[in-house]
N, CA, C and O atoms as CSV, one atom per row, in Angstrom:
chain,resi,resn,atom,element,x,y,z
A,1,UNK,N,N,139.195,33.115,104.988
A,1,UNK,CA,C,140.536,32.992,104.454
A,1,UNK,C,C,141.446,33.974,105.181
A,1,UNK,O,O,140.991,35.021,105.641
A,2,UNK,N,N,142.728,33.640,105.286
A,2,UNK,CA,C,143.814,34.158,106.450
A,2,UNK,C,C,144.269,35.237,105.196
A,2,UNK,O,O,144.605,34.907,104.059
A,3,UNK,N,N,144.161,36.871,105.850
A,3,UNK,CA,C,144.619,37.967,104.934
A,3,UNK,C,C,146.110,37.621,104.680
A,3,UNK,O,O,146.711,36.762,105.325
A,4,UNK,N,N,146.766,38.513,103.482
A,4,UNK,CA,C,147.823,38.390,103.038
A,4,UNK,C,C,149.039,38.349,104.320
A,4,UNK,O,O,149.894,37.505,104.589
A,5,UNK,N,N,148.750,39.413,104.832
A,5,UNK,CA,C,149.775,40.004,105.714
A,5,UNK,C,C,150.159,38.717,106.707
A,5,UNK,O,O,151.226,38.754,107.319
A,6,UNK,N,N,149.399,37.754,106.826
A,6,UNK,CA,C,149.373,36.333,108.116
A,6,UNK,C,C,150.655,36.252,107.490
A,6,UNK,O,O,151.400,36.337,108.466
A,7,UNK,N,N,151.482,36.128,106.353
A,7,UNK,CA,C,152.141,34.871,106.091
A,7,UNK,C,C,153.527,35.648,105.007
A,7,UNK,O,O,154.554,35.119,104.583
A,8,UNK,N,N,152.965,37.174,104.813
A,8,UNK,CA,C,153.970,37.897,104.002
A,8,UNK,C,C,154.446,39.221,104.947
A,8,UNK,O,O,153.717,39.778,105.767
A,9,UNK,N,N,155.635,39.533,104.681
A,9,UNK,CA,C,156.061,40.962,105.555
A,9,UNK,C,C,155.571,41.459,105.279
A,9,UNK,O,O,155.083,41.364,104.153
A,10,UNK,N,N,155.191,42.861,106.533
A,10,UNK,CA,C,154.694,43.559,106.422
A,10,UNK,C,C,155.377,45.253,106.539
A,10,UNK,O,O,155.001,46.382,106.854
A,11,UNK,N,N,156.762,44.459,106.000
A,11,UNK,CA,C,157.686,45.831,106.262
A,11,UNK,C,C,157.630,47.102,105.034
A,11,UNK,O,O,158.678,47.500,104.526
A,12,UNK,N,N,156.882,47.417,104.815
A,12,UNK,CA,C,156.600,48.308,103.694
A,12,UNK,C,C,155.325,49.088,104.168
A,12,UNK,O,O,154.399,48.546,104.772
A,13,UNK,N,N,155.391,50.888,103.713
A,13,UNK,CA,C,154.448,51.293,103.705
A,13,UNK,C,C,154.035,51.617,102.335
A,13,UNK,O,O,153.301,52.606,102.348
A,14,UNK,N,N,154.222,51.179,101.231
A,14,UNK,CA,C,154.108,51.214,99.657
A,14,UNK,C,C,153.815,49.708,99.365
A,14,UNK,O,O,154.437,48.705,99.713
A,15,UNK,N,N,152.512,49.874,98.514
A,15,UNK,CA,C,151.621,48.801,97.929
A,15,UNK,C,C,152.837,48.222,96.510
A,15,UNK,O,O,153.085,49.008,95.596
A,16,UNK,N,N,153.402,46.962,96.535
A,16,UNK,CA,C,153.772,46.702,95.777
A,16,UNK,C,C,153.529,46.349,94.269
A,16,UNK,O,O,154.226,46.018,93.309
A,17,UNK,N,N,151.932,46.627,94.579
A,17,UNK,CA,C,150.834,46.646,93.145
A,17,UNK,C,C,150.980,47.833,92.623
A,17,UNK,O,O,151.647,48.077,91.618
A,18,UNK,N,N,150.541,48.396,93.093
A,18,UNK,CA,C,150.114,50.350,92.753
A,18,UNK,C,C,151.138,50.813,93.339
A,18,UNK,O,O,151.129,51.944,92.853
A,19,UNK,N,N,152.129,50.789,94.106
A,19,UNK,CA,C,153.028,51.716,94.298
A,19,UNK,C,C,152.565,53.085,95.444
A,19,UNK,O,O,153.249,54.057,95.764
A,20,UNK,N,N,151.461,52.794,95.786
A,20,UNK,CA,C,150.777,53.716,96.484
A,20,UNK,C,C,150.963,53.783,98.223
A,20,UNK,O,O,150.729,52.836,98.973
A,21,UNK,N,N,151.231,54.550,98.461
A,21,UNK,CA,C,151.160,54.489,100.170
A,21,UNK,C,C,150.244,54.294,100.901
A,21,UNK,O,O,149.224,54.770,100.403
A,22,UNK,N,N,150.036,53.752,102.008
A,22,UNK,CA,C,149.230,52.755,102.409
A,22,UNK,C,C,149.846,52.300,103.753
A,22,UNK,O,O,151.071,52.277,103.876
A,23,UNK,N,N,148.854,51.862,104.971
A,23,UNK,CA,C,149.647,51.441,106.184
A,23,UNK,C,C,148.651,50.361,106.612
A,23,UNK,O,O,147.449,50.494,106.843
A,24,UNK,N,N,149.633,48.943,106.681
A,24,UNK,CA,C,149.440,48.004,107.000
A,24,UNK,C,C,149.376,47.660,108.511
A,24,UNK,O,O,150.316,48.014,109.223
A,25,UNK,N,N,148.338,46.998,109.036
A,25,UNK,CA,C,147.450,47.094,110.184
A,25,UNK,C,C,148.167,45.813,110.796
A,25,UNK,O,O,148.137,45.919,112.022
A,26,UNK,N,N,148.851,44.549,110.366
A,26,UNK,CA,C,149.031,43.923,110.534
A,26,UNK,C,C,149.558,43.763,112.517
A,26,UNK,O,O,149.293,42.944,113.398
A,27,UNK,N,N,150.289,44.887,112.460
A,27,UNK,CA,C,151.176,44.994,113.949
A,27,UNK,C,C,150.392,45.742,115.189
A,27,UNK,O,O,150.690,45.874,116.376
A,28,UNK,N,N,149.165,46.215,114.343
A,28,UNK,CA,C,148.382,47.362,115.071
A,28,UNK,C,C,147.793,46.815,116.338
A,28,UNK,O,O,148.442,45.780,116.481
A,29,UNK,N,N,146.724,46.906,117.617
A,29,UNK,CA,C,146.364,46.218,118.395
A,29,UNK,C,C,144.685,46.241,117.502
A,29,UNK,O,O,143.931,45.551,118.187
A,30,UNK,N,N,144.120,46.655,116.571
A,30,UNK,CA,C,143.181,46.103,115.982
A,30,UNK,C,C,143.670,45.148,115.006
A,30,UNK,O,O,144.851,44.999,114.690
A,31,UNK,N,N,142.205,44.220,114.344
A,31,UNK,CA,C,142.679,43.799,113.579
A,31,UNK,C,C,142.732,44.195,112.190
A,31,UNK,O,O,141.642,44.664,111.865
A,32,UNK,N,N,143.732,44.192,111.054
A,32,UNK,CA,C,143.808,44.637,110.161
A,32,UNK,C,C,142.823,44.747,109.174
A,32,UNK,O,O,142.210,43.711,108.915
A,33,UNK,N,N,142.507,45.855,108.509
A,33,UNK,CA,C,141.090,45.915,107.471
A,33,UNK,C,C,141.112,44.882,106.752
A,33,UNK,O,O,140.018,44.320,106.811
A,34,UNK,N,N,142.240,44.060,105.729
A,34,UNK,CA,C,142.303,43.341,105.161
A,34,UNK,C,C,141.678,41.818,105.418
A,34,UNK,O,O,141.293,41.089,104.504
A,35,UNK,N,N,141.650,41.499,106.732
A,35,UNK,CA,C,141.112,40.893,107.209
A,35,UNK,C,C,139.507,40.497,107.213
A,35,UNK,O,O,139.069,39.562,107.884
A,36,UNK,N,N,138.858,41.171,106.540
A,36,UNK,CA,C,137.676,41.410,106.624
A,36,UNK,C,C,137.378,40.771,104.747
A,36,UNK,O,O,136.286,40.308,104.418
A,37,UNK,N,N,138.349,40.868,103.939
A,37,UNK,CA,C,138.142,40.503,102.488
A,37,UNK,C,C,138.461,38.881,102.515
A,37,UNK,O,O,139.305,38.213,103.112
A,38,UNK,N,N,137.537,38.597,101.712
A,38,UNK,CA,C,137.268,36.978,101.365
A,38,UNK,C,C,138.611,36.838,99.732
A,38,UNK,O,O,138.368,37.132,98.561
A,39,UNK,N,N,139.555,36.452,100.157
A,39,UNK,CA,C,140.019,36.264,98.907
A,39,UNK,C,C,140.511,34.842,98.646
A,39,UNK,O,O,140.739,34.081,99.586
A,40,UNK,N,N,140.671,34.491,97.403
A,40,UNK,CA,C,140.610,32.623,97.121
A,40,UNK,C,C,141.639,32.387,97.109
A,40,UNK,O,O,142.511,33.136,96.668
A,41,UNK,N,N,141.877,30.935,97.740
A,41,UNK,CA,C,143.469,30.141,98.176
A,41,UNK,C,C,143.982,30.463,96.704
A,41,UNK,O,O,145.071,31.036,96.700
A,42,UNK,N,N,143.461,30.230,95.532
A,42,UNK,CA,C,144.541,30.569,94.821
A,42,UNK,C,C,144.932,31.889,94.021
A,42,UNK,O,O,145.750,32.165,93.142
A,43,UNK,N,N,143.983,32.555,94.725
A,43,UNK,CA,C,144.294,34.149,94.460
A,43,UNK,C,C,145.481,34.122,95.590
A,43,UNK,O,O,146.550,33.922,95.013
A,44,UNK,N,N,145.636,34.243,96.857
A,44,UNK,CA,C,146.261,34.253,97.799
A,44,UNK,C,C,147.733,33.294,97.409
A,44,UNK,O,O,148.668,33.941,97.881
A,45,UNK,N,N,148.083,32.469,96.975
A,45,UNK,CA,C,149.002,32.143,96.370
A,45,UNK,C,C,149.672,32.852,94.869
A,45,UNK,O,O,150.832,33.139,94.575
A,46,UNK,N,N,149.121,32.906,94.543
A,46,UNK,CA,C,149.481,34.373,93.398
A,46,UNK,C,C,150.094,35.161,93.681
A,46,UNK,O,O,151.157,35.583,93.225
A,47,UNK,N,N,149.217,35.583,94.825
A,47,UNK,CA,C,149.893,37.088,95.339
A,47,UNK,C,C,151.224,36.687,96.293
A,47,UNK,O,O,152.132,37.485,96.525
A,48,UNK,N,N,151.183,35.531,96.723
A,48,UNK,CA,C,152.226,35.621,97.516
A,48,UNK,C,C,153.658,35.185,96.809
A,48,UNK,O,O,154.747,35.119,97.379
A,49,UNK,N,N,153.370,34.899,95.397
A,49,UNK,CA,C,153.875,34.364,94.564
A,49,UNK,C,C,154.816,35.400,93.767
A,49,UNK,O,O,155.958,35.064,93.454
A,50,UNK,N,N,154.456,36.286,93.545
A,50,UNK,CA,C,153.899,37.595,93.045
A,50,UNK,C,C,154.679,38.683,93.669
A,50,UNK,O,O,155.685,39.095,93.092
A,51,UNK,N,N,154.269,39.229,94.898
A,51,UNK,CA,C,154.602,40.362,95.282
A,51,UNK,C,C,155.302,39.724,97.032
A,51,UNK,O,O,155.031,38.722,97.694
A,52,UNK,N,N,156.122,40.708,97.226
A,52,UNK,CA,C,156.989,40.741,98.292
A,52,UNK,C,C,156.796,40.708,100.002
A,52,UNK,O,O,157.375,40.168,100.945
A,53,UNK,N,N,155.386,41.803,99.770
A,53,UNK,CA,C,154.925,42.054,100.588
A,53,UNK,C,C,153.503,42.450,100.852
A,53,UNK,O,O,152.815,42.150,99.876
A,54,UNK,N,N,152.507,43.255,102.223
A,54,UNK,CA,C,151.252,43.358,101.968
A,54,UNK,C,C,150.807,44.366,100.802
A,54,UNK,O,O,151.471,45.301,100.354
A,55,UNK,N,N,149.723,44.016,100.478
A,55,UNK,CA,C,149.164,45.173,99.324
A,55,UNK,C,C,148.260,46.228,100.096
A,55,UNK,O,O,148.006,46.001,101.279
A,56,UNK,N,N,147.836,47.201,99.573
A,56,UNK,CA,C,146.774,48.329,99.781
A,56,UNK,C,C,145.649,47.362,100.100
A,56,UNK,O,O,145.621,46.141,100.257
A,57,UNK,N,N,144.347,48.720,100.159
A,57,UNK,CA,C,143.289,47.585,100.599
A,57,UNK,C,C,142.441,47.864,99.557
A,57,UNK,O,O,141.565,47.040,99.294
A,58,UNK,N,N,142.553,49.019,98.822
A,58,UNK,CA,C,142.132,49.407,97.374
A,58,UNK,C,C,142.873,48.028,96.706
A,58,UNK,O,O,142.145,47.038,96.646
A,59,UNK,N,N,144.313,47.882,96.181
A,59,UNK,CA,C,144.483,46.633,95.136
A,59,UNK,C,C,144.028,45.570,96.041
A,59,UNK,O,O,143.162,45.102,95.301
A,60,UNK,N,N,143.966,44.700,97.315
A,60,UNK,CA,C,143.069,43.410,97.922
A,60,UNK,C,C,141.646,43.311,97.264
A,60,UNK,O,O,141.039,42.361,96.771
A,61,UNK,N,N,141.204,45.188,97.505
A,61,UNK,CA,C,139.687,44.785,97.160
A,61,UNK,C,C,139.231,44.399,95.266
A,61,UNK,O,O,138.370,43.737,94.687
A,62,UNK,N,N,140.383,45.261,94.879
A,62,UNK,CA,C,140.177,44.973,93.223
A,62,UNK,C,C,140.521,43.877,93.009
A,62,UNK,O,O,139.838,43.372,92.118
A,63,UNK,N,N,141.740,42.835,93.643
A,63,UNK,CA,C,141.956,41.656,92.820
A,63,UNK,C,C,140.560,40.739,93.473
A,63,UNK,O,O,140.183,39.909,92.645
A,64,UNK,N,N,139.825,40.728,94.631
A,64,UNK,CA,C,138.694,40.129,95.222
A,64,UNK,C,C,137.799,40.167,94.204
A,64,UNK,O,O,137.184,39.125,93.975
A,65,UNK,N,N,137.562,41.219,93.474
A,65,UNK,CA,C,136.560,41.351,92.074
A,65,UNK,C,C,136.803,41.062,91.072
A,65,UNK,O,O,136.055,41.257,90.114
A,66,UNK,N,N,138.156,40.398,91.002
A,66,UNK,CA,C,138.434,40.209,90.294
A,66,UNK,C,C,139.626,40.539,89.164
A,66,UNK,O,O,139.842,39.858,88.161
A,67,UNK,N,N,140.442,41.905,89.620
A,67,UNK,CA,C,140.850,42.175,88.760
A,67,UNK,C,C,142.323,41.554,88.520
A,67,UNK,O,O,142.709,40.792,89.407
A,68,UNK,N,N,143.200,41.787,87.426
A,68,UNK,CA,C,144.224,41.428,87.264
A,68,UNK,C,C,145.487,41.524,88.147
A,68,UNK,O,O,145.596,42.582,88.767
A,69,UNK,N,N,146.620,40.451,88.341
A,69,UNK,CA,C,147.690,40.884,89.571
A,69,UNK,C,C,147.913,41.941,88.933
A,69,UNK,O,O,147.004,42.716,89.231
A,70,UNK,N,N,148.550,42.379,88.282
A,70,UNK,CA,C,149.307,43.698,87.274
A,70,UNK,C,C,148.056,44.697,87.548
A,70,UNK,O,O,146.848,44.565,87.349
A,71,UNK,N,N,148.679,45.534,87.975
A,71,UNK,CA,C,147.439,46.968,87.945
A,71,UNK,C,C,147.534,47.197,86.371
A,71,UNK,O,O,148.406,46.761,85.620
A,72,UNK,N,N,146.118,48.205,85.959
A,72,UNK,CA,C,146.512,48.572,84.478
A,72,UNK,C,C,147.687,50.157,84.567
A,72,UNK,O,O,147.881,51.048,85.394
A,73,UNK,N,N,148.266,49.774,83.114
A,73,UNK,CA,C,149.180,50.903,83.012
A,73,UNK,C,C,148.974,52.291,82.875
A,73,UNK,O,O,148.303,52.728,81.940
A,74,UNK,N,N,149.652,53.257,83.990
A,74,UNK,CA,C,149.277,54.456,84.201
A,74,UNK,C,C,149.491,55.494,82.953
A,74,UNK,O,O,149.157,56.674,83.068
């Protein structure tokens, strides 16, 4: 499955989940870590549904397990 970043900006260094800083690989000459997570067409529509831009690779890997779009409240 094509990571978030294929198809959403990647103009942010803040995770629009967590709010957390974070640097998106997308532009880098490797390829981006995110790339490496299996996440489902309709998880991947959610998120793009959802949020603005790429996420952390901490919130990719939690919603992959499953967890909720909404982080829990701090």
């Amino acid at each position: 499955m094509a990571p978030l970043c294929d198809t959403v900006s990647a103009a942010t260094d803040r995770c629009p989940r967590c709010g957390g800083a974070f640097h998106c690989g997308r532009q880098d000459s490797e390829p981006c870590a995110c790339g490496s997570l299996t996440l489902s067409p309709a998880l991947l529509t959610a998120l793009r549904e959802r949020y603005p831009s790429c996420l952390c690779l901490a919130c990719l890997k939690a919603l992959a397990a499953g967890a909720p779009l909404e982080p829990p409240a701090a």
